[in-house]
PyMOL Python script that loads the backbone (N, CA, C, O; Angstrom):
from pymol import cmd

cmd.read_pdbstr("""\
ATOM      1  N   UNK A   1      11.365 119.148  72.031  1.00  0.00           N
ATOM      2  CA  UNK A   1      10.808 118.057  71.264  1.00  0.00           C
ATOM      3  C   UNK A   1       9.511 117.604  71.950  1.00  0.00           C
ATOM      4  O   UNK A   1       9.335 117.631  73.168  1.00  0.00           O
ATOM      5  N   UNK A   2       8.389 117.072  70.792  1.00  0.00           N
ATOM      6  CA  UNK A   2       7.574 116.661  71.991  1.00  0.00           C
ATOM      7  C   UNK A   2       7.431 115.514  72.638  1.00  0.00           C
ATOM      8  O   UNK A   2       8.294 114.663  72.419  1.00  0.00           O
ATOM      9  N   UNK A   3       6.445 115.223  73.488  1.00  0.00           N
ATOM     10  CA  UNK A   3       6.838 113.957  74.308  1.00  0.00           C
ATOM     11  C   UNK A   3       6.456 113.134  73.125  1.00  0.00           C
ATOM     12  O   UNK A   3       7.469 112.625  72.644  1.00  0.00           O
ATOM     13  N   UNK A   4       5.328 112.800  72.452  1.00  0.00           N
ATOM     14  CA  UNK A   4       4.958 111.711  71.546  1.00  0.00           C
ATOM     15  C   UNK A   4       6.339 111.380  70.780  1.00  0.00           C
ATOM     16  O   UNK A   4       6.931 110.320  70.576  1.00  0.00           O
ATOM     17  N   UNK A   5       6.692 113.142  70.332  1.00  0.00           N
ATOM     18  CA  UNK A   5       8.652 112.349  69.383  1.00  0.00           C
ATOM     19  C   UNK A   5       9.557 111.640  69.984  1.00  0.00           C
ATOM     20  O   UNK A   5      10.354 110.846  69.483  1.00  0.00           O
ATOM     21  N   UNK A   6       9.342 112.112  71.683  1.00  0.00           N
ATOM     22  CA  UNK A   6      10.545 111.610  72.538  1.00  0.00           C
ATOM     23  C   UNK A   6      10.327 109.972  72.431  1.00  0.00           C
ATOM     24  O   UNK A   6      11.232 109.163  72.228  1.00  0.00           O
ATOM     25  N   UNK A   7       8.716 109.620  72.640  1.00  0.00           N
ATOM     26  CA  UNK A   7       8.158 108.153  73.020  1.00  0.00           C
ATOM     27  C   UNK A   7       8.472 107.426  71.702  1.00  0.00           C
ATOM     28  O   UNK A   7       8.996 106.330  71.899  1.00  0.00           O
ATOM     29  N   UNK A   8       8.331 107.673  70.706  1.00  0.00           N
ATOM     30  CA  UNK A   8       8.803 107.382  69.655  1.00  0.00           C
ATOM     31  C   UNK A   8      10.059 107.044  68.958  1.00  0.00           C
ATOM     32  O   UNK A   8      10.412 106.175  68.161  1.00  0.00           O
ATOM     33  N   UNK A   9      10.534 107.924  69.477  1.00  0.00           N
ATOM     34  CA  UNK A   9      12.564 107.863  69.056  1.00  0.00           C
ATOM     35  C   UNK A   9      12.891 106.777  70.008  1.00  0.00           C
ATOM     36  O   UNK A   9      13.417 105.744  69.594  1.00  0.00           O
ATOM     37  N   UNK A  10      12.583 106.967  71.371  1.00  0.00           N
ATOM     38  CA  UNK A  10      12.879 105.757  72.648  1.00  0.00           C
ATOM     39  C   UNK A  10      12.468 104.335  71.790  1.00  0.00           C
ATOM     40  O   UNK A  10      13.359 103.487  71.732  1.00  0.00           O
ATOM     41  N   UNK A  11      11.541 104.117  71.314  1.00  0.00           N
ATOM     42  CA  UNK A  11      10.713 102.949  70.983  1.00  0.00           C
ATOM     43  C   UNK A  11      11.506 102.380  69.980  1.00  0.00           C
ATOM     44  O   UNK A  11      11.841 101.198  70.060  1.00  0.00           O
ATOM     45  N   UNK A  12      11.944 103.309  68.760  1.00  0.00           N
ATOM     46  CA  UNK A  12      12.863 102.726  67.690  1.00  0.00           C
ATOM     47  C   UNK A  12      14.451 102.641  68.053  1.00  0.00           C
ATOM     48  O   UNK A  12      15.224 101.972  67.368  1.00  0.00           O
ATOM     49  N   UNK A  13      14.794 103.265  69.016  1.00  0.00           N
ATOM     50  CA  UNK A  13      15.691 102.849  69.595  1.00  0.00           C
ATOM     51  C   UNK A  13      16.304 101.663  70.675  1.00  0.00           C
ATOM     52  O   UNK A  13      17.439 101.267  70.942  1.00  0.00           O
ATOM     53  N   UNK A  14      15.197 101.384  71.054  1.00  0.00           N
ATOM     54  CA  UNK A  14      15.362  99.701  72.288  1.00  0.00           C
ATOM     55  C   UNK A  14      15.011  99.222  70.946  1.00  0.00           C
ATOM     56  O   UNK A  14      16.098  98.844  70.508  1.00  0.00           O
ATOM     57  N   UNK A  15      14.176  99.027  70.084  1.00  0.00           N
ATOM     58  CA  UNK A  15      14.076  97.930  69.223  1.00  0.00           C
ATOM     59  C   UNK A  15      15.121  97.857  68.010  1.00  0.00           C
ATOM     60  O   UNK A  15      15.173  96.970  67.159  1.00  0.00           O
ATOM     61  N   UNK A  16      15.928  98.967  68.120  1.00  0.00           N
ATOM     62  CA  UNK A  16      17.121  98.597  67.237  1.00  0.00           C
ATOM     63  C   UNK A  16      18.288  98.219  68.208  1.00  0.00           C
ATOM     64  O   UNK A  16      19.455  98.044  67.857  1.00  0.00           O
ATOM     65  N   UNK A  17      17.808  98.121  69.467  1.00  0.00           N
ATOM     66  CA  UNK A  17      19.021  97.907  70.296  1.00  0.00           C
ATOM     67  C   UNK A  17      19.353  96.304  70.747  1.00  0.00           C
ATOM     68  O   UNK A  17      20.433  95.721  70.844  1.00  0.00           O
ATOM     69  N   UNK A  18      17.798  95.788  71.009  1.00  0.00           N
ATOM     70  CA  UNK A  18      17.561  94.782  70.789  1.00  0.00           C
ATOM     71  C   UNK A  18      17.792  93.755  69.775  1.00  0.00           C
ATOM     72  O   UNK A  18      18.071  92.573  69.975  1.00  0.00           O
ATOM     73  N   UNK A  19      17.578  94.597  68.221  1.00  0.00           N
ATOM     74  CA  UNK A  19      17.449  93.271  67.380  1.00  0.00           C
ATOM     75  C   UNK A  19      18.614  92.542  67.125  1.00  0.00           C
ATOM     76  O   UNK A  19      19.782  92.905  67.260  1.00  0.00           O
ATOM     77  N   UNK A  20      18.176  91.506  66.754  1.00  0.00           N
ATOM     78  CA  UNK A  20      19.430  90.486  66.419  1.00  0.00           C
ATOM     79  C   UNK A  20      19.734  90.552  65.028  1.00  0.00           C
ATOM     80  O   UNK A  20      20.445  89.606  64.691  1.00  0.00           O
ATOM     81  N   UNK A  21      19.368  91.554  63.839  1.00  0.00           N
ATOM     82  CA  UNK A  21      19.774  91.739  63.014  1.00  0.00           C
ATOM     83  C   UNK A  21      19.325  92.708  62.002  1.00  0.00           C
ATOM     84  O   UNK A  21      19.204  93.543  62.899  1.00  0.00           O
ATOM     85  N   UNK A  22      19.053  93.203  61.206  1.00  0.00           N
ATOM     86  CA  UNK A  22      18.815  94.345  60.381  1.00  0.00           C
ATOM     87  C   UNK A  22      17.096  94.473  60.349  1.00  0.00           C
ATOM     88  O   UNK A  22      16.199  95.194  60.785  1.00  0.00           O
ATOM     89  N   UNK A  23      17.290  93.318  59.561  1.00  0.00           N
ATOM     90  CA  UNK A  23      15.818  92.729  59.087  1.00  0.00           C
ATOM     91  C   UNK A  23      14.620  92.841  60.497  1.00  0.00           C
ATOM     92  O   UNK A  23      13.585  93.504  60.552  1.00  0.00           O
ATOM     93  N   UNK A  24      15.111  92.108  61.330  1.00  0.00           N
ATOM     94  CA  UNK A  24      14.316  92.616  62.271  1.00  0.00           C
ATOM     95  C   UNK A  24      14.205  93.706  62.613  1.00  0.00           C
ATOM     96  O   UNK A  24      13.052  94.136  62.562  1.00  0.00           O
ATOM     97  N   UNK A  25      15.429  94.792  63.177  1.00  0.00           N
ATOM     98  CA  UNK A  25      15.090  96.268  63.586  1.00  0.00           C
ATOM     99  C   UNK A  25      13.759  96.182  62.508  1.00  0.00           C
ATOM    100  O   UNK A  25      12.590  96.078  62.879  1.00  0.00           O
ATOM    101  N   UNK A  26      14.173  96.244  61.224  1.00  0.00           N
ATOM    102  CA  UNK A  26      13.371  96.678  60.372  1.00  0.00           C
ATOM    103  C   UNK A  26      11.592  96.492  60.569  1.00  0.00           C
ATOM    104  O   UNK A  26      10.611  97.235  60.604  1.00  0.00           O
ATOM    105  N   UNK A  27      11.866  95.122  60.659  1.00  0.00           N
ATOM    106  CA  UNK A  27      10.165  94.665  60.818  1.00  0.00           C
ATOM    107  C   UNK A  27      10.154  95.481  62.406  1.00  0.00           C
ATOM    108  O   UNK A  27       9.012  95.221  62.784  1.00  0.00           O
ATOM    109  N   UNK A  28      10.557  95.997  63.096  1.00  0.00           N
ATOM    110  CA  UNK A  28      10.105  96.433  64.516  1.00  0.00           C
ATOM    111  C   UNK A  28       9.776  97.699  64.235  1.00  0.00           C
ATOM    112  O   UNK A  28       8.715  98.087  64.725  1.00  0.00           O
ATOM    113  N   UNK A  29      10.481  98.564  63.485  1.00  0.00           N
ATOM    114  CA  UNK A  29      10.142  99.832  63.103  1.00  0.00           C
ATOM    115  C   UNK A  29       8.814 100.222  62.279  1.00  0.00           C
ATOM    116  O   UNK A  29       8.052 101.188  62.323  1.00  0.00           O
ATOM    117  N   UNK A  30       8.881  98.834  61.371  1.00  0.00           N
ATOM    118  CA  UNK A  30       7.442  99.231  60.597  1.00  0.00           C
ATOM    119  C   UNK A  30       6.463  98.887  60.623  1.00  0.00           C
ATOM    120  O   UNK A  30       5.617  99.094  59.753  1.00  0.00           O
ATOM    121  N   UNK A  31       6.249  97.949  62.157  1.00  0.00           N
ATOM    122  CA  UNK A  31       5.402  98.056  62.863  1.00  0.00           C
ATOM    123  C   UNK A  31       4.436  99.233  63.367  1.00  0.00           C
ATOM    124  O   UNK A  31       3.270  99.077  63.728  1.00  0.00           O
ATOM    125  N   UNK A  32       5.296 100.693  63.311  1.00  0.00           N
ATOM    126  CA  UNK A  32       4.892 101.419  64.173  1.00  0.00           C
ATOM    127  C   UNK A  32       4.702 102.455  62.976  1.00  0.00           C
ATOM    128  O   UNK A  32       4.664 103.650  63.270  1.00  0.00           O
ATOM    129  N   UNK A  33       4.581 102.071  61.649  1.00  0.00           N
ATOM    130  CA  UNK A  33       4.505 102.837  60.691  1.00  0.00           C
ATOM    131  C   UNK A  33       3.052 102.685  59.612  1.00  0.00           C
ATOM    132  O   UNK A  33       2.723 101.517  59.405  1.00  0.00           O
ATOM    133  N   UNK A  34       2.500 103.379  59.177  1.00  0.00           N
ATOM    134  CA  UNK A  34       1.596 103.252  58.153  1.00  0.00           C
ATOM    135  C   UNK A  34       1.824 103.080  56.791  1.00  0.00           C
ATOM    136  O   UNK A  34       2.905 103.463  56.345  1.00  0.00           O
ATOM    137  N   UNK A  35       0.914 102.520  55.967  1.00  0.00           N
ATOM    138  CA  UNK A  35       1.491 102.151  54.900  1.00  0.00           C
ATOM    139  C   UNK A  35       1.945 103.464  54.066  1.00  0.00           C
ATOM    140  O   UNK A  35       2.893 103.662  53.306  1.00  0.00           O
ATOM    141  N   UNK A  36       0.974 104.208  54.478  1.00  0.00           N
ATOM    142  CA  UNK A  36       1.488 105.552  53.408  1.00  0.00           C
ATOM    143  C   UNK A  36       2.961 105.841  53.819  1.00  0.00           C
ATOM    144  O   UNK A  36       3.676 105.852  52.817  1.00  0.00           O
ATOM    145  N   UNK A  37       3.644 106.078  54.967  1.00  0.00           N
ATOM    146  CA  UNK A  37       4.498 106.115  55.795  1.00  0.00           C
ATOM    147  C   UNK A  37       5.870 105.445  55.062  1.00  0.00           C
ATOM    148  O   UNK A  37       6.836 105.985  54.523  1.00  0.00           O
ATOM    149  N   UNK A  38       5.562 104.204  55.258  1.00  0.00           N
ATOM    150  CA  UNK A  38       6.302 103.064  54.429  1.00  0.00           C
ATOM    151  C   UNK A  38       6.709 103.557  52.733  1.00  0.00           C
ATOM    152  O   UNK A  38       7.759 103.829  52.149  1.00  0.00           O
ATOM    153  N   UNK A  39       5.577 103.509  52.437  1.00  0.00           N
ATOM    154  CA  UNK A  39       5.536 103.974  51.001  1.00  0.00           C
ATOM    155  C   UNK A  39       6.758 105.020  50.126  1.00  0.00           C
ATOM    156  O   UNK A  39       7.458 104.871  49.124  1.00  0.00           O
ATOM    157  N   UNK A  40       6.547 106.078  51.105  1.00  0.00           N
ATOM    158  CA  UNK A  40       7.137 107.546  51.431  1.00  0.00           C
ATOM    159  C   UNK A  40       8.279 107.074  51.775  1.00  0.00           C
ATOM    160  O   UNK A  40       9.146 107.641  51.111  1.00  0.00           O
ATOM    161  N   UNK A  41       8.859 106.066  52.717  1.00  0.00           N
ATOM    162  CA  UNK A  41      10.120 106.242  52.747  1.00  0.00           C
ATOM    163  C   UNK A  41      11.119 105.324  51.599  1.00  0.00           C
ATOM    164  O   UNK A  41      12.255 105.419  51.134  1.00  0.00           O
ATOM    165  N   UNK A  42      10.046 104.481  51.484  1.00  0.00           N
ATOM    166  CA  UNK A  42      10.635 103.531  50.348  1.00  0.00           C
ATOM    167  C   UNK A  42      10.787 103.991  48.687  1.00  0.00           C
ATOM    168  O   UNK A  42      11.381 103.385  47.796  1.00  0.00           O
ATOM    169  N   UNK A  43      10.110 105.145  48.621  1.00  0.00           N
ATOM    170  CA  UNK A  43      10.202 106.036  47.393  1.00  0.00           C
ATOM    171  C   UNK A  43      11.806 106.636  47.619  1.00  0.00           C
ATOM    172  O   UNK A  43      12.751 106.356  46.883  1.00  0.00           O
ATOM    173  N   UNK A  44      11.861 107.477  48.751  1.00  0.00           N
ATOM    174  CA  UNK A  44      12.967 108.083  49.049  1.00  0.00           C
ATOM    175  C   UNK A  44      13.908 107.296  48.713  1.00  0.00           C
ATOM    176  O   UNK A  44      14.466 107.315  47.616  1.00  0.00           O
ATOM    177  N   UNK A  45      14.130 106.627  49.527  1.00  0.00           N
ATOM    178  CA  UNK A  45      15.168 105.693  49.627  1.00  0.00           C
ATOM    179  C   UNK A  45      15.409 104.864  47.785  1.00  0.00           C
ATOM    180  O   UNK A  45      16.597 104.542  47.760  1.00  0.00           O
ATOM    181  N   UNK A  46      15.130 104.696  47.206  1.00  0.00           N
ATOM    182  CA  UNK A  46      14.926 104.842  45.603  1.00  0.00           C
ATOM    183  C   UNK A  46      15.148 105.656  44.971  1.00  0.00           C
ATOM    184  O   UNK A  46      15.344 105.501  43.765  1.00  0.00           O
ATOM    185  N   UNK A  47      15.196 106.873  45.601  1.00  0.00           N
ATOM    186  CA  UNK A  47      15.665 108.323  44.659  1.00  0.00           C
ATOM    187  C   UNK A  47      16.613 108.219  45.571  1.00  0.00           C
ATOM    188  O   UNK A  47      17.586 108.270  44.817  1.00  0.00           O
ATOM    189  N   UNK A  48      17.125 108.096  46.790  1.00  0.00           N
ATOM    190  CA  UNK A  48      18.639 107.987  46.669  1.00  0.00           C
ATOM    191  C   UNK A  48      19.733 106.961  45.856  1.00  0.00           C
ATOM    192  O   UNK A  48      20.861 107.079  45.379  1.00  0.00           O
ATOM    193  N   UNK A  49      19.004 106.190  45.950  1.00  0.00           N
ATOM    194  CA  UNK A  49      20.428 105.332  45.204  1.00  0.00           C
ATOM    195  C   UNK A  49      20.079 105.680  43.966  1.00  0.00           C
ATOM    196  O   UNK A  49      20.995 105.702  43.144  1.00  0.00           O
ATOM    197  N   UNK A  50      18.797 106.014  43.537  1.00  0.00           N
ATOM    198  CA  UNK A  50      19.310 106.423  41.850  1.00  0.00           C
ATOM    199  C   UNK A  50      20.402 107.575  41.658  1.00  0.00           C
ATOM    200  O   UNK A  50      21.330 107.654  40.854  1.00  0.00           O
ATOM    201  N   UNK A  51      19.920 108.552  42.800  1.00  0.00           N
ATOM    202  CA  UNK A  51      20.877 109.733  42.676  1.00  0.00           C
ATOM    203  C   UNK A  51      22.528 109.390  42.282  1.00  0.00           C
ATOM    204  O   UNK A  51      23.309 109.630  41.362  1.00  0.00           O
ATOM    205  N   UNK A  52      22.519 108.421  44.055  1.00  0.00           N
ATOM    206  CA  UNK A  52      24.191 107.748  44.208  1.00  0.00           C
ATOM    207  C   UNK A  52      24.514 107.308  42.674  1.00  0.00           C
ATOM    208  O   UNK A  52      25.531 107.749  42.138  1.00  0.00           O
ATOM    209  N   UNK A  53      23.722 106.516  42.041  1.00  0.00           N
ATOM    210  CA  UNK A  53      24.102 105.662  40.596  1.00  0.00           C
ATOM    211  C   UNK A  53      24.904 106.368  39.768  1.00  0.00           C
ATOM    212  O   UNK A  53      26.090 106.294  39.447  1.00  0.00           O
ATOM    213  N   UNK A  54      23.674 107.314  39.398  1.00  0.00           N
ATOM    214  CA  UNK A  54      24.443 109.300  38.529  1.00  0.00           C
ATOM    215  C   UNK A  54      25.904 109.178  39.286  1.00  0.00           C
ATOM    216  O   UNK A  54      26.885 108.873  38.607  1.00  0.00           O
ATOM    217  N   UNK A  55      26.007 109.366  40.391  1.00  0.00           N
ATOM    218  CA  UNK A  55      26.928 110.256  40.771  1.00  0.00           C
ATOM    219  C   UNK A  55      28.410 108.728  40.291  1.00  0.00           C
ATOM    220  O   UNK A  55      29.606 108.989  40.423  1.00  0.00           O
ATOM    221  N   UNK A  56      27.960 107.424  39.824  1.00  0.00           N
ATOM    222  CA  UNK A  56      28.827 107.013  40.042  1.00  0.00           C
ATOM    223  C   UNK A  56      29.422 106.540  38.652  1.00  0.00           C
ATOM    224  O   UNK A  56      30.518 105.981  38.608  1.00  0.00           O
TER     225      UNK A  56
END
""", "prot")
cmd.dss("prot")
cmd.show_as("cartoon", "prot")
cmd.util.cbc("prot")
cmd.orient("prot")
């Protein structure tokens, strides 16, 4: 892995280790994210639960 992934995974990991609740991890993580970044995962995350919906 490389070091930048290693420094990275470490980083979202003390700050989810730290937070005192979801919402925060959250805002700590997307701190370290770009909007396109954001965007991209928040699409995803939208085609999953539509998927889950179908399936339910």
């Amino acid at each position: 892995m490389a070091l930048e992934t290693v420094a990275i995974l470490r980083s979202i990991l003390y700050n989810l280790e730290i937070a005192e609740d979801l919402d925060e991890a959250k805002r700590a993580v997307r701190v370290m994210c770009s909007k396109d970044d954001i965007a991209a995962v928040e699409q995803e995350v939208l085609n999953h639960r539509k998927s889950k919906n179908k399936e339910s």
